[in-house]
SENUMI-911661 format. One record per residue (C-alpha): chain; y, x, z. Coordinates in nm, 3 decimals. Layout:
<rec><kette>A</kette><y>Y</y><x>X</x><z>Z</z></rec>
...
***
This chain:
<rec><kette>A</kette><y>1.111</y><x>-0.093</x><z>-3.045</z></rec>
<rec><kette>A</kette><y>0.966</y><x>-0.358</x><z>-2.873</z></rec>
<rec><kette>A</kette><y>0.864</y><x>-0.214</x><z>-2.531</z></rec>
<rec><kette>A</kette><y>0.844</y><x>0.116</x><z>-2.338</z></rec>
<rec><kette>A</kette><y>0.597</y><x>0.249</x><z>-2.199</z></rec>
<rec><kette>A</kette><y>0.647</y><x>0.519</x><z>-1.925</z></rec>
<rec><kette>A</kette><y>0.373</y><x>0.779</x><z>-1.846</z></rec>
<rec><kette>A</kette><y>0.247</y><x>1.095</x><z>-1.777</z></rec>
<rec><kette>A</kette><y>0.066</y><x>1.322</x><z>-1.950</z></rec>
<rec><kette>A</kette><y>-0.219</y><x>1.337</x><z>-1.717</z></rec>
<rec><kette>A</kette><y>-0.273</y><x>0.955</x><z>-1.742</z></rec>
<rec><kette>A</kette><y>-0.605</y><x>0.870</x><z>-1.847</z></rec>
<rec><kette>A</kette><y>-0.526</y><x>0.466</x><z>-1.865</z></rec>
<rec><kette>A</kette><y>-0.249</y><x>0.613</x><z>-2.025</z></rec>
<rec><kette>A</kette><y>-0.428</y><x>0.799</x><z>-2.248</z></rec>
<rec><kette>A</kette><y>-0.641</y><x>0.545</x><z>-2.332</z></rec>
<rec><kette>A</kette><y>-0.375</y><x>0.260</x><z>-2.396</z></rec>
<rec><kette>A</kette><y>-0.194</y><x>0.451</x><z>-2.580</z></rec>
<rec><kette>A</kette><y>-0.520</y><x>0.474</x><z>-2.849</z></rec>
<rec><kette>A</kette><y>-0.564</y><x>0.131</x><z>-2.853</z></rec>
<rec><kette>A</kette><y>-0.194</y><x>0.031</x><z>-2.947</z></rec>
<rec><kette>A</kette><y>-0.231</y><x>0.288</x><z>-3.192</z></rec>
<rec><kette>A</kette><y>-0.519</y><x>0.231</x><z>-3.341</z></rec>
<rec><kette>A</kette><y>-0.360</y><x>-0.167</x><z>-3.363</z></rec>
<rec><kette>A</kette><y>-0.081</y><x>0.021</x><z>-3.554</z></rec>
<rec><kette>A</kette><y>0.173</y><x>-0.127</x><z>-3.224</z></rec>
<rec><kette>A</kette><y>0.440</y><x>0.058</x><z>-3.201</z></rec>
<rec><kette>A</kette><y>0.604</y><x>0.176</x><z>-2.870</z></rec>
<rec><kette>A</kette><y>0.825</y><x>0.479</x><z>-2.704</z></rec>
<rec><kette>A</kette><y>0.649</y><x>0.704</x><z>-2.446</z></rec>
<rec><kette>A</kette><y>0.835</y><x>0.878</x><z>-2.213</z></rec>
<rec><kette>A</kette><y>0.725</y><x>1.068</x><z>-1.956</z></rec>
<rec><kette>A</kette><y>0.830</y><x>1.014</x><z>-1.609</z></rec>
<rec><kette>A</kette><y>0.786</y><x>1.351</x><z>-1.471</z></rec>
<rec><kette>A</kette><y>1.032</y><x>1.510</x><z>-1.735</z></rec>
<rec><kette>A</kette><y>1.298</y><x>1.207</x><z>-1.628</z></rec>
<rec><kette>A</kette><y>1.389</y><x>1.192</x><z>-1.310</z></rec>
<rec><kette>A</kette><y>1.566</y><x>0.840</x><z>-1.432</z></rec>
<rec><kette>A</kette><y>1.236</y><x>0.685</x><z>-1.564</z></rec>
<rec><kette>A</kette><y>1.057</y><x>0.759</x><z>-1.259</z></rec>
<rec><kette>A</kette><y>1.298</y><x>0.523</x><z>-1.064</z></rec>
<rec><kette>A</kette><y>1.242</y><x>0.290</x><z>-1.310</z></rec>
<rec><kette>A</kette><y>0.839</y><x>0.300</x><z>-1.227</z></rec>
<rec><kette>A</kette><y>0.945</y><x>0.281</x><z>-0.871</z></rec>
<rec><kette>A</kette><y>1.141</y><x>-0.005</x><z>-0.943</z></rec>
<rec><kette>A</kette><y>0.851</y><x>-0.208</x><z>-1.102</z></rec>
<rec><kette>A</kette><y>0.610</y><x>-0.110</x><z>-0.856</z></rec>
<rec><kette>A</kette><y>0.704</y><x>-0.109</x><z>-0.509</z></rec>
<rec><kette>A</kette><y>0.858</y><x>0.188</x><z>-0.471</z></rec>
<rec><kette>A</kette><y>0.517</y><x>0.369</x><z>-0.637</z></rec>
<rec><kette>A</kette><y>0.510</y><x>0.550</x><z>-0.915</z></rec>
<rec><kette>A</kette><y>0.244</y><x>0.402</x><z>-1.121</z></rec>
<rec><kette>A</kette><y>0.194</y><x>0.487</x><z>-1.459</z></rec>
<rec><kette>A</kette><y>0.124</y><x>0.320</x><z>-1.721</z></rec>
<rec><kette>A</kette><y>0.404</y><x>0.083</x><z>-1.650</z></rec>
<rec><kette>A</kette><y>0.528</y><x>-0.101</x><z>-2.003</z></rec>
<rec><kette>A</kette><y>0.928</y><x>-0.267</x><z>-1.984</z></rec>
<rec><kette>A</kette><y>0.986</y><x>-0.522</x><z>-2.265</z></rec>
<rec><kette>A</kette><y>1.255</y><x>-0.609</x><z>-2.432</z></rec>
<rec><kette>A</kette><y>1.345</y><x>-0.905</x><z>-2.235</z></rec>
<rec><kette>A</kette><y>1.340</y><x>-0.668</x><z>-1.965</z></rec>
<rec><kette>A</kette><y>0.946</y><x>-0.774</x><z>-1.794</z></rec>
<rec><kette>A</kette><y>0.729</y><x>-0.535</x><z>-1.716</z></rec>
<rec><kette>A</kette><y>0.300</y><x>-0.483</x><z>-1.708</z></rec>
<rec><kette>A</kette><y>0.179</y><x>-0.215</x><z>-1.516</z></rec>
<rec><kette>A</kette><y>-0.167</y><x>-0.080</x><z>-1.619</z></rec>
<rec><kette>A</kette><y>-0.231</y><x>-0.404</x><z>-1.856</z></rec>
<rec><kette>A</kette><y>-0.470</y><x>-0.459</x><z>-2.113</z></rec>
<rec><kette>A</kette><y>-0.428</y><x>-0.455</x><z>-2.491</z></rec>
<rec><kette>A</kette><y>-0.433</y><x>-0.826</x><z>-2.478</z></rec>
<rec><kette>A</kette><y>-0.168</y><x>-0.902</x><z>-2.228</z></rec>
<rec><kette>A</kette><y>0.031</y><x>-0.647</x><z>-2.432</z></rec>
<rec><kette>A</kette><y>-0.057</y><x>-0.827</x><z>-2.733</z></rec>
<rec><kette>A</kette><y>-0.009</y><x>-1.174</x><z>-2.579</z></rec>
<rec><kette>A</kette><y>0.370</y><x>-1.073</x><z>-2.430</z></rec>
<rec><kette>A</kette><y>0.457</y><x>-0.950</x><z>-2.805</z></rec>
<rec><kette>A</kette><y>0.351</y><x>-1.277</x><z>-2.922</z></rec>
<rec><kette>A</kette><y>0.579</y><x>-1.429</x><z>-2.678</z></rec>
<rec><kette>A</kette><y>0.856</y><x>-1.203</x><z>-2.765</z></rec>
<rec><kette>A</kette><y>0.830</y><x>-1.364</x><z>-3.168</z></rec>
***
């Protein structure tokens, strides 16, 4: 797994990221920060203390919060 990608149902950027890194056959955990109290500090972490969603963690350990499919695509690249 190269990344994570915390979210919430609700999401519609979530929604709709998640679709495109699908359809590009990307592949990526979900998990849901209002079942994990744990991941939702992580959010926080990232973003100010605001729990913005979708927020994506890398393996190197950056994070994108509400990116595109191409600066997804362009940090995997990176990560090669």
């Amino acid at each position: 797994m190269t990344f994570t990608m915390y979210s919430t149902p609700w999401c519609g950027y979530c929604h709709r990221l998640r679709s495109q890194l699908d359809r590009d056959g990307i592949t990526y955990e979900v998990v849901d920060i209002e079942q994990i109290p744990s991941a939702a500090k992580v959010v926080e972490e990232v973003n100010g203390g605001n729990q913005t969603v979708p927020t994506l963690v890398f393996a190197d350990g950056a994070a994108m919060t509400n990116p595109s499919l191409a600066q997804v695509k362009a940090k995997l690249v990176e990560l090669t």
